[in-house]
N, C-alpha and C positions, 0 to 999 in steps of 0.2 A: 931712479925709478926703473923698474923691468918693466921690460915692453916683454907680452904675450907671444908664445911661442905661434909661428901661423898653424892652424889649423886647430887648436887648442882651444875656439869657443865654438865648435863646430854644433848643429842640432841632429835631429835622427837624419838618417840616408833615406833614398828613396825606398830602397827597398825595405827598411826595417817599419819605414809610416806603411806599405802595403800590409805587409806580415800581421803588423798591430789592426791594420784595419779588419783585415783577413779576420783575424782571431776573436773581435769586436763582432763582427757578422755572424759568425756562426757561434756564440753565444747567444745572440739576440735573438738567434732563429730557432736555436733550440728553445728557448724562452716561448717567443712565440707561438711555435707548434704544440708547449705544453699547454697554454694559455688555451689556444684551440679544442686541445684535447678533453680538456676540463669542460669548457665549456659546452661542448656537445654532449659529456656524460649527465651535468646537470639538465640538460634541456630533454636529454633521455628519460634522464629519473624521473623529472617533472611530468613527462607527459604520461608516465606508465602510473602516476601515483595520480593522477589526476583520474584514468580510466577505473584504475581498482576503488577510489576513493567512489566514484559518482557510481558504480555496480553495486558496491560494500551500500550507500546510503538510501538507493532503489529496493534491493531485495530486504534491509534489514525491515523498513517499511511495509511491504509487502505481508513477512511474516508475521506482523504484531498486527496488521487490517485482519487476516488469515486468523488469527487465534481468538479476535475479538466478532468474526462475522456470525451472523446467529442470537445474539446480546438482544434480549429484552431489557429497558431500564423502563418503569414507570414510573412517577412521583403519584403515589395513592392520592384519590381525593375523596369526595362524600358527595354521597345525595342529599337534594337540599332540599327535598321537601321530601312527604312519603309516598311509599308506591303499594298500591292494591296488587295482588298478585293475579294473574291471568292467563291465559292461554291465547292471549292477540299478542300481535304488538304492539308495546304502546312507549312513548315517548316523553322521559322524566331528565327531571332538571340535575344536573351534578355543578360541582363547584370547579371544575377545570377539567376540559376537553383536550388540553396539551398532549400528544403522542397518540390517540387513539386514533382507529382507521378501520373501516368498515369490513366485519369478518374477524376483527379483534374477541379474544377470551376473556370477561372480565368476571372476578370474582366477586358478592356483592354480599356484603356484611361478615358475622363471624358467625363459629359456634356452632346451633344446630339449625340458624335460620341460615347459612354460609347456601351458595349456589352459584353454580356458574352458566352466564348468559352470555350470546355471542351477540355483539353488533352490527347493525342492521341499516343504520342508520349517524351519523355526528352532525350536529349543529356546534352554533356558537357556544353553549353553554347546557345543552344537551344530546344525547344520546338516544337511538332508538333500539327496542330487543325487544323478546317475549321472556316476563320476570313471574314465574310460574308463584313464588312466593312472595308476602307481603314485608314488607321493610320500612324501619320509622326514616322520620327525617334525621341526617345524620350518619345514615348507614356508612361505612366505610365500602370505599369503591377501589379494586385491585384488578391488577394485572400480575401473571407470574408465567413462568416458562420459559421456551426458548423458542425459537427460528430452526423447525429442521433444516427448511431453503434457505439457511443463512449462506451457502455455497450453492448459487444457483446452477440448477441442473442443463440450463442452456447455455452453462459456460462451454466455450470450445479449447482447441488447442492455441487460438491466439489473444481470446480472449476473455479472461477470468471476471467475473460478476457475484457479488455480492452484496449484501445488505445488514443492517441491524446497529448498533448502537457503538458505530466501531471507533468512537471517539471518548464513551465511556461520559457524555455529558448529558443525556441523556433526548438526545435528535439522534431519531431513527435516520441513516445515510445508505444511499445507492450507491456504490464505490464500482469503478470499471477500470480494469487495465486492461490497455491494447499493445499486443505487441507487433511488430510489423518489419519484417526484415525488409520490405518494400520501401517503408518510409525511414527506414533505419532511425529509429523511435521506437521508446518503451514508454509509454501515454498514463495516463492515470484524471480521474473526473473522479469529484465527490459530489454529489446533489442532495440533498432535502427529498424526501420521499413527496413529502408536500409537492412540490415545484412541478411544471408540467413537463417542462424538458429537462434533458442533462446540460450539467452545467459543463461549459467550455475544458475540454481538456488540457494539461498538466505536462510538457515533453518531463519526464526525469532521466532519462539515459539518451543520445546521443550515439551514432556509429552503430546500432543493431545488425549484426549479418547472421545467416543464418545458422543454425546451429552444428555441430559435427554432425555427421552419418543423417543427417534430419531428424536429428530430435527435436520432439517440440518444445515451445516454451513453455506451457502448462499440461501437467498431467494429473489426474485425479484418482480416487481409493474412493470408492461408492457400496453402500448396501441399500437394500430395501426391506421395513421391517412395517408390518402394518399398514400397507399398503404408501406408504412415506420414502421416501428415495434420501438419502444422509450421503452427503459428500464430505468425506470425514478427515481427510488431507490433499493437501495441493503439493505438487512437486515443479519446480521450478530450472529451468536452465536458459543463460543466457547467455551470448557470445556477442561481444561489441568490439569496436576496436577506433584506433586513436583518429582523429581528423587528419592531421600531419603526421607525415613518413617521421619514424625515428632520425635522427642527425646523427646519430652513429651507423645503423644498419641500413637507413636510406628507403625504410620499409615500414607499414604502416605495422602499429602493435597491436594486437589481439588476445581480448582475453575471455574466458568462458566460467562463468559460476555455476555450479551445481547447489540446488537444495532438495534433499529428498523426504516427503512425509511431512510439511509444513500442514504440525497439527491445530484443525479446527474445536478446540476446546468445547464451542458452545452445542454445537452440530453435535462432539459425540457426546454433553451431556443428552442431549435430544435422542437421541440413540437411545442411551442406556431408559431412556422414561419409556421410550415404545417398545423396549425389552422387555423390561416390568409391566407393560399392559398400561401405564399412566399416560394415555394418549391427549386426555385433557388438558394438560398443559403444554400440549405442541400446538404452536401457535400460527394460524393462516399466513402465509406472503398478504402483504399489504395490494390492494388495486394499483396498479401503474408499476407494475416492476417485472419486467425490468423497463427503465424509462426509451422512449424513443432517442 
């Protein structure tokens, strides 16, 4: 049997278990540090894609309330008994009172007994006007036009006001946004024209500060044709920025959208009818608007 030479089943030395430890650490820590690195980039991206995301899904809003404010919709109905034509006012039955509102256009029959009478009066199931012409039961009862104030003219720099059919279902809606670098909040309320107050506002943006050089949040394009005032685009600019400092730069992030000329479709057809002289189809603002 051979016996082992001494020293022959020796393990590492001291010094080479350091070295490997050594060498062991500073892999780990560069691991580490990438580990970190990464991490702070995704919490970066996240929080910048979250700011562009919640800007991109407020204004894209914004412009499609903006193109749709002004919208007349009626569901035509009929008079349901007949009406003596007059020079009073007088108060006749129709078959659905849904959308109408005192000061409302309504067109009443067709043809060459057609005429248009303004509302004076809405009940449950009737309506009051002066109906100069006579009409059997049956007649067909219309509504047509637009909303010149579908872009209210006492909207300001912070706060944009409109109204009309801007959901396209056929409820007349009061719509308001507020912007407020005070409450660093972009606000938004839809009410029912119906309803006595506004309903409870809406935060959609978050972080609002104020704009570069002070621009404002809303800017408008207005004519006056026919004694009618037509706000005919809205321009938009908003600058907000993140809740939490970036974790890379250590600094809150800030970002600013511009839209310019956010056109009101219905407003400039209402335009174009008071150009033509077709002023009977521009349709009164309804009582109670703008709402308290």
């Amino acid at each position: 049997m051979r016996t082992p030479r001494p020293g022959a089943c020796q393990g590492f030395s001291l010094v080479e278990l350091l070295i490997a430890l050594a060498i062991m650490l500073l892999v780990t820590g560069g691991a580490f540090a990438l580990m970190v690195s990464y991490q702070r980039s995704y919490a970066s991206n996240v929080l910048q894609s979250n700011l562009h995301a919640g800007l991109r899904s407020a204004t894209d809003l914004l412009a499609q309330e903006v193109s749709q404010a002004g919208l007349l919709s009626f569901a035509p109905t009929t008079l349901t008994a007949a009406v003596t034509g007059g020079a009073s006012a007088q108060t006749v039955s129709v078959g659905s009172t849904a959308g109408m509102f005192i000061g409302e256009k309504l067109l009443i029959d067709v043809g060459t007994s057609q005429e248009t009478v303004t509302i004076t009066g809405v009940g449950s199931s009737t309506v009051t006007a002066i109906i100069p012409r006579t009409h059997a039961s049956g007649a067909l009862v219309a509504a047509v036009g637009v909303f010149p104030q579908g872009i209210l003219s006492s909207s300001t720099a912070t706060q944009l006001r409109m109204f009309g059919d801007i959901n396209a279902n056929g409820t007349l809606v009061y719509v308001r946004y507020d912007c407020s670098a005070a409450a660093g909040t972009l606000s938004r309320s839809v009410t029912p024209i119906t309803a006595a107050t506004s309903t409870p506002a809406v935060v959609l943006v978050t972080g609002v500060t104020a704009n570069p050089g002070g621009t404002a949040c809303f800017r408008y394009t207005s004519t006056t044709v026919s004694g009618y005032t037509f706000i005919t685009s809205v321009s938009l600019t908003l600058t907000a920025r993140t809740t939490q400092v970036d974790p890379g730069t250590r600094q809150f992030v800030s970002e600013t959208k511009t839209f310019n000329g956010l056109s009101a479709r219905n407003v400039l057809a209402g335009l174009a009818l008071a150009t033509a002289g077709l002023t009977g189809q521009l349709q009164a603002t309804p009582p109670g608007i703008p709402l308290s």
